[in-house]
Backbone as CSV, one residue per row, in Angstrom:
resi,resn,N_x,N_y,N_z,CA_x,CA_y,CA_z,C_x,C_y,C_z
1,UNK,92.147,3.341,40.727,92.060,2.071,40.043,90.652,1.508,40.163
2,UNK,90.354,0.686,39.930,89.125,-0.133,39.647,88.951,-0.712,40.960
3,UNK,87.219,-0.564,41.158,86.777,-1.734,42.298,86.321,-2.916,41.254
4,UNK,86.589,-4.121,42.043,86.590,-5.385,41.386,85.651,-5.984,42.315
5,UNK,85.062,-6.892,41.677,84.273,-8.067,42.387,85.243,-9.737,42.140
6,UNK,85.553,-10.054,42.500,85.923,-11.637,42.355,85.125,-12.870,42.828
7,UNK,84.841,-13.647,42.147,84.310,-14.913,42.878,84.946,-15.779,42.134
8,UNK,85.284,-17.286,42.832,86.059,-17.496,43.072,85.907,-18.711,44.072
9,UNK,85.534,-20.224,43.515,85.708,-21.065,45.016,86.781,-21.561,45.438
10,UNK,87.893,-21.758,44.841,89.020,-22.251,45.308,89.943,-20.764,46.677
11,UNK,89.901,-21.190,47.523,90.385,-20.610,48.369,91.556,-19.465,48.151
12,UNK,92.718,-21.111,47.470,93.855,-20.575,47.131,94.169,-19.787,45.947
13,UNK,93.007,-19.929,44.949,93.075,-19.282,43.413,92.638,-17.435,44.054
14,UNK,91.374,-17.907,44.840,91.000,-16.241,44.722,92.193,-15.324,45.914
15,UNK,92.584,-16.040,46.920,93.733,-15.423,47.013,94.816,-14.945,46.272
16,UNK,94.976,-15.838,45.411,96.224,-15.580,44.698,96.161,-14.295,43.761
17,UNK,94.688,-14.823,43.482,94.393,-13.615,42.458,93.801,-12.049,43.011
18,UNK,93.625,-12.345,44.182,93.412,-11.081,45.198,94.473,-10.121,45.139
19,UNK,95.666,-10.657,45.065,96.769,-10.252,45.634,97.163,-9.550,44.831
20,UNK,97.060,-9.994,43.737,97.776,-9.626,42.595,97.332,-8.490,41.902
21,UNK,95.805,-8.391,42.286,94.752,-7.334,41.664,95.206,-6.176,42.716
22,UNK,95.390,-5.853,44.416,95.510,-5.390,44.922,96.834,-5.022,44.842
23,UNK,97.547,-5.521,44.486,99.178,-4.937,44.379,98.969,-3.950,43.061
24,UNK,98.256,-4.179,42.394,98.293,-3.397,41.051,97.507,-2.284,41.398
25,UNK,96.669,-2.075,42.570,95.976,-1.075,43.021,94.454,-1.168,43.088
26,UNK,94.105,-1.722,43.082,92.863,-2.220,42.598,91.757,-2.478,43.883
27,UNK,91.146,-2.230,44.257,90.165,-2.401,45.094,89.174,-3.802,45.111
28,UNK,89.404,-5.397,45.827,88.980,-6.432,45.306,88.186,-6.498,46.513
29,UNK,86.947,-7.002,46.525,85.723,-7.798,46.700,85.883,-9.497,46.918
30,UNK,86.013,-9.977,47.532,85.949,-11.031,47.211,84.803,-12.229,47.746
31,UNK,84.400,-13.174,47.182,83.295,-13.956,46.806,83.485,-15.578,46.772
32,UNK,83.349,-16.164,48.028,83.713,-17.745,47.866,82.636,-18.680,46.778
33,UNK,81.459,-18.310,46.110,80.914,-18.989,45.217,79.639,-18.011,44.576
34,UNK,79.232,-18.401,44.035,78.586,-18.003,42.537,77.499,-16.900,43.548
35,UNK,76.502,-17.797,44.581,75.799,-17.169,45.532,75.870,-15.785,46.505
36,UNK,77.357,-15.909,46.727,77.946,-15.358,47.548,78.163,-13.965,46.624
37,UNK,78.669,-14.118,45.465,78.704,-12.749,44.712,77.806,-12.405,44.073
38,UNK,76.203,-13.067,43.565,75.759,-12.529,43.707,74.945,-11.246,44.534
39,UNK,75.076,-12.080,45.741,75.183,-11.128,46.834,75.792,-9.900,47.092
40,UNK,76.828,-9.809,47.026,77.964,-9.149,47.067,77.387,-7.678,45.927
41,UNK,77.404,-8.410,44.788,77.053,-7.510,43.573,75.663,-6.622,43.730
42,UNK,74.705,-7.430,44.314,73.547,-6.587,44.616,73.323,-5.303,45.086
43,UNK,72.903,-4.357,44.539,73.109,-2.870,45.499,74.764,-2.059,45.071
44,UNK,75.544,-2.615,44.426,76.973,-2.285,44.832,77.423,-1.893,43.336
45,UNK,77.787,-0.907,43.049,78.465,-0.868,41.660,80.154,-0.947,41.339
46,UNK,80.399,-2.071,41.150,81.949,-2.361,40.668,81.955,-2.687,39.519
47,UNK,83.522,-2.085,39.174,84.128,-1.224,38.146,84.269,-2.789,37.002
48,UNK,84.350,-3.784,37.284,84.746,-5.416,36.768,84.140,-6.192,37.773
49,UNK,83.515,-7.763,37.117,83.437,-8.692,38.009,84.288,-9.327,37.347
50,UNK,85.082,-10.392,37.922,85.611,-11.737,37.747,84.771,-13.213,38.682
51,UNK,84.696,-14.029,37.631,83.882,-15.342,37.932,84.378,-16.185,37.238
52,UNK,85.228,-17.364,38.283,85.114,-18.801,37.751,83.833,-19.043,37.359
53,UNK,84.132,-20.270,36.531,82.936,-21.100,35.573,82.391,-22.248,36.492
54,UNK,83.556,-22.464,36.444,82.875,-24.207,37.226,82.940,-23.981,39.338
55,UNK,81.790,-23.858,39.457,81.664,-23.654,40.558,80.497,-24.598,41.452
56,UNK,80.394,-25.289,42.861,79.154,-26.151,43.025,78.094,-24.969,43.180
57,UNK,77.325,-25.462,43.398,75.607,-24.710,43.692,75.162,-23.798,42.486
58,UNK,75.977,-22.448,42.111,75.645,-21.604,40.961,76.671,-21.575,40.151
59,UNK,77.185,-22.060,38.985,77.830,-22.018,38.334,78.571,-20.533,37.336
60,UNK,79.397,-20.334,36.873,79.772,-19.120,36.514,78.537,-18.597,35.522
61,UNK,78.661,-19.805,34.530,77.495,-19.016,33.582,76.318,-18.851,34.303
62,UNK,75.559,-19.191,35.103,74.277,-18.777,35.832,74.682,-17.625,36.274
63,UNK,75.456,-17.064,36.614,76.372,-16.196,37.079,76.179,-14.838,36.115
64,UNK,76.747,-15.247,35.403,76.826,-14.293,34.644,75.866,-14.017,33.707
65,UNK,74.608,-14.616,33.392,73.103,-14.409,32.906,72.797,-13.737,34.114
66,UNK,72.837,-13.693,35.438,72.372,-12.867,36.409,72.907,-11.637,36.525
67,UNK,73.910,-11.565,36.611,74.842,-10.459,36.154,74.275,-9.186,35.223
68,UNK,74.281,-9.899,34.070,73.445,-9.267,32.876,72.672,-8.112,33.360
69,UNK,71.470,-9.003,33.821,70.025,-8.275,34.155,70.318,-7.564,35.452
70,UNK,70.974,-7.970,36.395,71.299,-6.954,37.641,72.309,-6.205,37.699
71,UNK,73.208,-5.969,36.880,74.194,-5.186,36.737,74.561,-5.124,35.582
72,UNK,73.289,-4.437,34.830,73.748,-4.323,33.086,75.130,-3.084,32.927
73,UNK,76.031,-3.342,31.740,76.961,-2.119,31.706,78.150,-3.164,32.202
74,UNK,78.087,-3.328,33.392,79.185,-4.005,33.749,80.032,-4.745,33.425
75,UNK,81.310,-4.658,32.616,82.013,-5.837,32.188,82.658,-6.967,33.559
76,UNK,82.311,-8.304,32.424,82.833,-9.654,33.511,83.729,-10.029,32.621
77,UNK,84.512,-10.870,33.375,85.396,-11.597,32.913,85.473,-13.139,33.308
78,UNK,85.098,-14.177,32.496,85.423,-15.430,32.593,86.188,-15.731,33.180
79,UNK,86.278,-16.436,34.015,88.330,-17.739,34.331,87.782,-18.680,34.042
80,UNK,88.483,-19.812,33.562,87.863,-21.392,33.887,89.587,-22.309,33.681
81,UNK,89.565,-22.992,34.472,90.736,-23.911,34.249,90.225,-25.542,34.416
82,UNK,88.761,-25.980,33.697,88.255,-26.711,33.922,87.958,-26.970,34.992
83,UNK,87.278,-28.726,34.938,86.770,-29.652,35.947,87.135,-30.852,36.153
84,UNK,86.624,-31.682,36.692,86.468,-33.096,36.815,86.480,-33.619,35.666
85,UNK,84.851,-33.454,34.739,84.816,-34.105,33.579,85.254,-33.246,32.312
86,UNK,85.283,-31.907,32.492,85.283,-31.185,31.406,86.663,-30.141,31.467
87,UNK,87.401,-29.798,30.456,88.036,-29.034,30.223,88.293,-27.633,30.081
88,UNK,88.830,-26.720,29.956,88.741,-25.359,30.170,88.050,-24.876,29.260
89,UNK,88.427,-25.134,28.099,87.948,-24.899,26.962,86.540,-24.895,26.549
90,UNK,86.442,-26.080,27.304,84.304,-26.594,27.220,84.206,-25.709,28.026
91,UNK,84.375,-25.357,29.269,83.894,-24.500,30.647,84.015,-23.036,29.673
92,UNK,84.481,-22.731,29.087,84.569,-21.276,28.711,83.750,-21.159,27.598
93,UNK,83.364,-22.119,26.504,82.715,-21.861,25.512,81.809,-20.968,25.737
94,UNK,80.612,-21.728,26.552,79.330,-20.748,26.899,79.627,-19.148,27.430
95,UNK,80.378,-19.397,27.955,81.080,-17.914,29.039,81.477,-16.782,28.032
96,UNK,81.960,-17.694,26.705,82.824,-16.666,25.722,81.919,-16.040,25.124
97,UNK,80.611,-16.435,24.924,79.207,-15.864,24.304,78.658,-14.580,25.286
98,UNK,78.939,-14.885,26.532,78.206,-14.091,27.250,79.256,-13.073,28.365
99,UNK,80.285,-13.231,28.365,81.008,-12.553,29.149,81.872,-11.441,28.479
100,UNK,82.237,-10.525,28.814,83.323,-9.484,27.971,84.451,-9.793,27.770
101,UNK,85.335,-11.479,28.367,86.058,-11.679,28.102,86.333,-12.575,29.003
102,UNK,87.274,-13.844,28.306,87.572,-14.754,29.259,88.931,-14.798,29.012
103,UNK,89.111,-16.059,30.199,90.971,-16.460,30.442,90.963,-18.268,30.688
104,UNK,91.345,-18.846,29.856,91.665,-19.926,30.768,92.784,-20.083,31.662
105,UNK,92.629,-20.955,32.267,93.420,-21.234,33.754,94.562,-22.182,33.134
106,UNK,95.980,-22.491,33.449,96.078,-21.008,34.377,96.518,-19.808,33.340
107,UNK,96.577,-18.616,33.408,96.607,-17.916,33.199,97.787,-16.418,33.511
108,UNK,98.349,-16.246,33.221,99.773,-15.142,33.672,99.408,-13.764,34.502
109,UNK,100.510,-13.784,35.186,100.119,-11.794,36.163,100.003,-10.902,35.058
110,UNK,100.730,-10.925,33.520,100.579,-10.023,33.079,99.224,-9.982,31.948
111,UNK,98.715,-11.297,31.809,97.590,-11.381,30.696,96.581,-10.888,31.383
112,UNK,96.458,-11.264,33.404,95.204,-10.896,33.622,94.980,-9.672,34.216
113,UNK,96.312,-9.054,34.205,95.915,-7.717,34.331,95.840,-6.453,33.236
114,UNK,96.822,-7.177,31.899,96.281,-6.889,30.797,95.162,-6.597,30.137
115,UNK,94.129,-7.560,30.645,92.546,-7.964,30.520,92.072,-6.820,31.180
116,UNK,91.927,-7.005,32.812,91.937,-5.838,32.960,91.640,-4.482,33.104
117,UNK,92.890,-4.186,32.857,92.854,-2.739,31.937,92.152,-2.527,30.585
118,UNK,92.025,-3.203,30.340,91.385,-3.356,28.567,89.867,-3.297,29.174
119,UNK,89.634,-3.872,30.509,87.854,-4.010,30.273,87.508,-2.800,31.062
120,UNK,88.193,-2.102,31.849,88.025,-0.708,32.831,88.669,-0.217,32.431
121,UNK,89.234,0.010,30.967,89.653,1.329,30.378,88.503,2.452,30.341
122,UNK,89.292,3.833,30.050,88.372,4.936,29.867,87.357,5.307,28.607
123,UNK,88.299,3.868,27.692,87.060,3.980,26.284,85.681,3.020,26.486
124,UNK,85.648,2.300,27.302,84.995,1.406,28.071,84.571,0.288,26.344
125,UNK,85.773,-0.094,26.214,85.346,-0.880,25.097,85.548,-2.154,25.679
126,UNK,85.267,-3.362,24.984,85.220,-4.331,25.354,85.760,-5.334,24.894
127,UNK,86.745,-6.710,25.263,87.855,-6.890,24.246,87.085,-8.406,24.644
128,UNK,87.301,-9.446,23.402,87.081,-10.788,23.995,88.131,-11.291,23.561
129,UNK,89.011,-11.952,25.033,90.160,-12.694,24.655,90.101,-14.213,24.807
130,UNK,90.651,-14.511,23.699,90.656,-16.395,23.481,91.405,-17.098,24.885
């Protein structure tokens, strides 16, 4: 199965979503903020990243413009289930331009592993989901 990167500041989200990736077989990484996986990602080649949007210090999309240039090839995948002031929808716009695919929050066991499979398939195509 796929090694994954996750980041992820909510404690309880990237657990949840740890779990779920690892029950499916999956080899997860995990990343308490934008910084932290960059880190993580440096030097390391995994199969998917996953990155919340709205995050403090580096935000998903900074995130994922870094991404780009240090781990070109690599498909990411958006989450966003909004913010404070802004909605999921706003949080994902930018993300939907630049990521291989997003999810808003919350989101189902079977859509996001649906996703997925669709972005670490063997045709290595790339799907953008609304």
């Amino acid at each position: 199965m796929a090694s994954i990167l996750l980041i992820e500041d909510m404690a309880s989200v990237r657990s949840s979503l740890a779990t779920v990736l690892q029950t499916a077989g999956h080899s997860v990484t995990e990343a308490e903020d934008g910084d932290a996986g960059l880190k993580e990602a440096k030097g390391r080649r995994f199969d998917l990243i996953i990155t919340d949007i709205i995050m403090p210090n580096l935000d998903g999309s900074e995130v994922i413009m870094t991404l780009k240039q240090q781990s070109p090839g690599v498909p990411v995948l958006g989450i966003s289930g909004g913010g404070n002031s802004v909605n999921a929808e706003t949080a994902l716009l930018l993300a939907r331009e630049m990521a291989s695919a997003v999810l808003a929050k919350p989101f189902s066991r079977q859509d996001l592993l649906d996703t997925v499979t669709r972005l670490t398939g063997e045709d290595g195509a790339k799907t953008r989901v609304a």
